[in-house]
ROKOL-544469 format. One record per residue (C-alpha): x, y, z. Coordinates in steps of 0.5 Angstrom, whole numbers, padded with zeros to 4 digits, always signed. Example, Ala and Ser with C-alpha at 12.3 -4.5 7.8 and 13.67 -1.06 7.14 Angstrom:
REM residues 2
+0025-0009+0016
+0027-0002+0014
This chain:
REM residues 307
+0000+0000+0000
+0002+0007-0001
+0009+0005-0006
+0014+0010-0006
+0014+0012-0013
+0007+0015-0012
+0008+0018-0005
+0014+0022-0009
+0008+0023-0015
+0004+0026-0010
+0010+0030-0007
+0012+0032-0013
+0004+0035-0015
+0005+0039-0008
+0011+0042-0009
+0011+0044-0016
+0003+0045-0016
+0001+0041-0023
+0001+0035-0026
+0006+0038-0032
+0011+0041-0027
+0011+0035-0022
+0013+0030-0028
+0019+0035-0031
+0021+0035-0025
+0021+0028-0025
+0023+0027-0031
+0018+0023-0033
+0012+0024-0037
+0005+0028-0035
+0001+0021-0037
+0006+0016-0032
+0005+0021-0026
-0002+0021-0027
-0002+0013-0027
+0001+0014-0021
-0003+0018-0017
-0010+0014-0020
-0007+0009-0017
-0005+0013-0011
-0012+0015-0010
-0014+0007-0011
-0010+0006-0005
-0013+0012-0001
-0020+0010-0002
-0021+0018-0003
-0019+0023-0007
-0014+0027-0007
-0014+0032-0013
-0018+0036-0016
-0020+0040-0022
-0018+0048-0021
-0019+0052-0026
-0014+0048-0033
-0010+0044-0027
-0011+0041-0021
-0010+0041-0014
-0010+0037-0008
-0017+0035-0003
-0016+0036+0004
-0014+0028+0004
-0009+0029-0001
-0006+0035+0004
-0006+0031+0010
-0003+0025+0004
+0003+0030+0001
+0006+0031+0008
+0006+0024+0010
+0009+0023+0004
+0015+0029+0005
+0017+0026+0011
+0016+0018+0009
+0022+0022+0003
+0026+0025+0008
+0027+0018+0012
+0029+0014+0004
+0034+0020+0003
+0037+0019+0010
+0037+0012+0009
+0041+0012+0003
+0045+0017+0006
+0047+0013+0012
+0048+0007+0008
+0053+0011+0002
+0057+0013+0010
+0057+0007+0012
+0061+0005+0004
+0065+0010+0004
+0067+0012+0013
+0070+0006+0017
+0064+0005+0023
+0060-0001+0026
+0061-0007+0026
+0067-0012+0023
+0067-0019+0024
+0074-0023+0022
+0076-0030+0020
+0082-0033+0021
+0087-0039+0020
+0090-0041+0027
+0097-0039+0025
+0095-0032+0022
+0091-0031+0029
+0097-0032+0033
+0102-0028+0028
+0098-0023+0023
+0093-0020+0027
+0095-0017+0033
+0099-0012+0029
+0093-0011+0023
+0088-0011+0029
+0092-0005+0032
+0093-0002+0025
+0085-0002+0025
+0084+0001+0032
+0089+0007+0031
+0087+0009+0025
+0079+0007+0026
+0078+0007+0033
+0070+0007+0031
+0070+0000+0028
+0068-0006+0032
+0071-0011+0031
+0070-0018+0032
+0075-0024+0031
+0073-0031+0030
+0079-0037+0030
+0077-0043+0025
+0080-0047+0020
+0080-0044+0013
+0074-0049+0012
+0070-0047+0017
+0070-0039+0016
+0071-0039+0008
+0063-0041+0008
+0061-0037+0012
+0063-0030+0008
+0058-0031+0002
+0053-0032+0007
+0054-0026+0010
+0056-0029+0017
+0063-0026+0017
+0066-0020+0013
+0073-0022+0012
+0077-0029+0012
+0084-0029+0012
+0085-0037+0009
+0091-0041+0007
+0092-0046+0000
+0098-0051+0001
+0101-0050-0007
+0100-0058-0007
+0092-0058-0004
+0089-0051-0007
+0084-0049-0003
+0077-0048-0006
+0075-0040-0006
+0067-0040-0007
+0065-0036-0013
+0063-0030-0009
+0068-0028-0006
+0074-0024-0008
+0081-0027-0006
+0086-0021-0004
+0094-0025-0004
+0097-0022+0003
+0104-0027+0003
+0108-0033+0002
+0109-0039+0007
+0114-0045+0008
+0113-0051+0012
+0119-0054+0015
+0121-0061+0018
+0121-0062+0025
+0125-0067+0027
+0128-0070+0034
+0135-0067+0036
+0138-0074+0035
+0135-0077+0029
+0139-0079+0023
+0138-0074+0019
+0137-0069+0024
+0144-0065+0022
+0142-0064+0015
+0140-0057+0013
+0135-0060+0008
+0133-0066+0006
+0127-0071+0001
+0122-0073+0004
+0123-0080+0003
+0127-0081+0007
+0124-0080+0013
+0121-0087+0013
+0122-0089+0021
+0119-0084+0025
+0110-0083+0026
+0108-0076+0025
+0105-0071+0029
+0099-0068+0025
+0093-0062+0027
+0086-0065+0029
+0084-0070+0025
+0078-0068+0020
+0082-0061+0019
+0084-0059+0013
+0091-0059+0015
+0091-0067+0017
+0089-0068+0010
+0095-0063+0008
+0099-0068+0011
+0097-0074+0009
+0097-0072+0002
+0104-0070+0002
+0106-0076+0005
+0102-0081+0000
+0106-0076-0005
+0112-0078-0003
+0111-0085-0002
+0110-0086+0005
+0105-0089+0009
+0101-0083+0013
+0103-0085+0020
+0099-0081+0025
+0100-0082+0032
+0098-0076+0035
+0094-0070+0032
+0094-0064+0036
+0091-0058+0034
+0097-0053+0036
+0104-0052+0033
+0108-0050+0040
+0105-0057+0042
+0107-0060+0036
+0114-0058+0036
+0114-0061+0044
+0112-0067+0043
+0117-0067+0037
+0122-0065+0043
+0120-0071+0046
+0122-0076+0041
+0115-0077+0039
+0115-0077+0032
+0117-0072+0026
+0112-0066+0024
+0111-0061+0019
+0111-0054+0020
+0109-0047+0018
+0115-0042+0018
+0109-0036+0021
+0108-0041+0027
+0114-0042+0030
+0116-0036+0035
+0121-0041+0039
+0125-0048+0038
+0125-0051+0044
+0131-0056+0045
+0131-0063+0042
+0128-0061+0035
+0132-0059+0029
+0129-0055+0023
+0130-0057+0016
+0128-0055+0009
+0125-0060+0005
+0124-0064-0001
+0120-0061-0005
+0119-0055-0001
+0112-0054+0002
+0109-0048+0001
+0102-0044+0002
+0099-0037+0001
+0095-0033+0006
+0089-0029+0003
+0084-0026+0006
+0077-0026+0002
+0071-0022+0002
+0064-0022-0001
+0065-0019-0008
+0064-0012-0009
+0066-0011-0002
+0073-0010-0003
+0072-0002-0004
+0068-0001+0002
+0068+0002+0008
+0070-0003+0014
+0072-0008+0009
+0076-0004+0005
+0081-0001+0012
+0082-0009+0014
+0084-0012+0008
+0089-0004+0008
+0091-0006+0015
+0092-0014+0014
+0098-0012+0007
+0100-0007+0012
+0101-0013+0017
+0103-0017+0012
+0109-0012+0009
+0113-0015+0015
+0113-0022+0012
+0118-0024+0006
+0117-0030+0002
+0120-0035+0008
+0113-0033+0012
+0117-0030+0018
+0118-0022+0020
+0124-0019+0016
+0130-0017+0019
């Protein structure tokens, strides 16, 4: 009842006092604005102009009618003015998805980046597995995921979506200080035949990652643990259980009793961070992916802070 563009045909009649100036005004033609305001009339259940001398003007009801109309106007324009703030100043709510290892090593600066430069943003950040938060983008649930794709497992970005590049990463070989191989500086994969692996959670996209890596290179997958944090993963590589293959951005520290070596092949991943299409220009969206380059200028190809 009441659609807008025949309150805007009443208004118009209102203000420019005939049918004719009203459609100039719209740019439409006197015989649309007609249309429009019969109908208008329809919906009334009254009149709302009438003859005066060779044009019109409005009854009492299309008076009470017109200034319903110019105040119904008045609260489209601020909502569009609201929504054109909201695409072009950083306000409101911004909710982040991202990778464990990019929480622990990306976020904290780019978070702060957004809070010095956009202290008016609310943001929220919500851990999770690529597979996790990918999806929930496109739907709306999340603004921004900052995800990985393994060069041998490329991750599936929904066609929705927009993918930004922010670096490169390498996983390297944790081995236990005293194994055979453990004083190389690299080594093929292959040769890591005597050792169980220590993997993320099973069922994750990283478990899988490894799983494939090691039927690649011929090696029965042997997962005695799976754990779903590098530090401890590494722990438990100090304490002889087994070998694991980690992420150069997920080590802070070594701990005593492991050795890191590069592999053969080399293993490497690409950071993203995707949005829903068309977003990427826009408002809150625009300064996050902003403050996650900024964030990530400080990791070079080998996934670790320059200098």
């Amino acid at each position: 009842m009441f659609g807008l563009e025949r309150m805007r045909a009443l208004h118009a009649v209102a203000t420019q006092g005939s049918v004719a100036a009203a459609a100039a005004s719209l740019h439409v033609t006197p015989s649309g604005v007609s249309q429009q305001l019969a109908k208008l009339e329809r919906e009334a259940g009254q009149p709302l102009l009438e003859p005066r001398g060779r044009g019109v003007r409005l009854t009492k009801a299309g008076q009470v009618l017109a200034g319903h109309a110019e105040r119904i106007l008045a609260q489209v324009a601020d909502a569009r003015a609201d929504l054109e703030l909201l695409r072009e100043d950083v306000i409101g709510p911004l909710r982040i998805g991202a990778i464990p290892t990019t929480v622990h090593a990306l976020l904290p600066p780019a978070l702060a980046t957004l809070a010095e430069r956009h202290p008016r943003l609310e943001v929220t950040l919500h851990e999770g597995e690529a597979e996790q938060t990918m999806p929930q983008v496109p739907d709306g649930d999340l603004d921004v995921a900052v995800v990985e794709s393994w060069t041998d497992r490329p991750t599936v970005i929904p066609p929705s979506t927009t993918r930004i590049e922010l670096f490169s990463d390498v996983a390297d070989l944790a081995l236990p200080a005293g194994h055979r191989l453990a004083r190389r500086k690299a080594v093929d994969l292959s040769e890591v035949d005597d050792l169980p692996w220590i993997g993320w959670s099973a069922g994750s996209g990283c478990y899988d990652w490894l799983v494939q890596v090691l039927r690649k290179q011929r090696l029965e997958p042997r997962i005695s643990c799976t754990v779903g944090g590098y530090p401890t993963q590494l722990a438990l590589v100090a304490g002889n259980v087994g070998a694991a293959l980690v992420p150069r951005l997920a080590r802070d520290r070594v701990p005593e009793g492991v050795r890191i070596l590069a592999t053969r092949p080399a293993l490497t991943r690409t950071i993203y961070a995707i949005c829903r299409a068309g977003e990427e220009d826009h408002g809150a969206v625009r300064a996050c992916l902003d403050a996650l380059r900024t964030a990530s200028a400080r990791f070079g190809s080998t996934g670790r802070p320059a200098g």
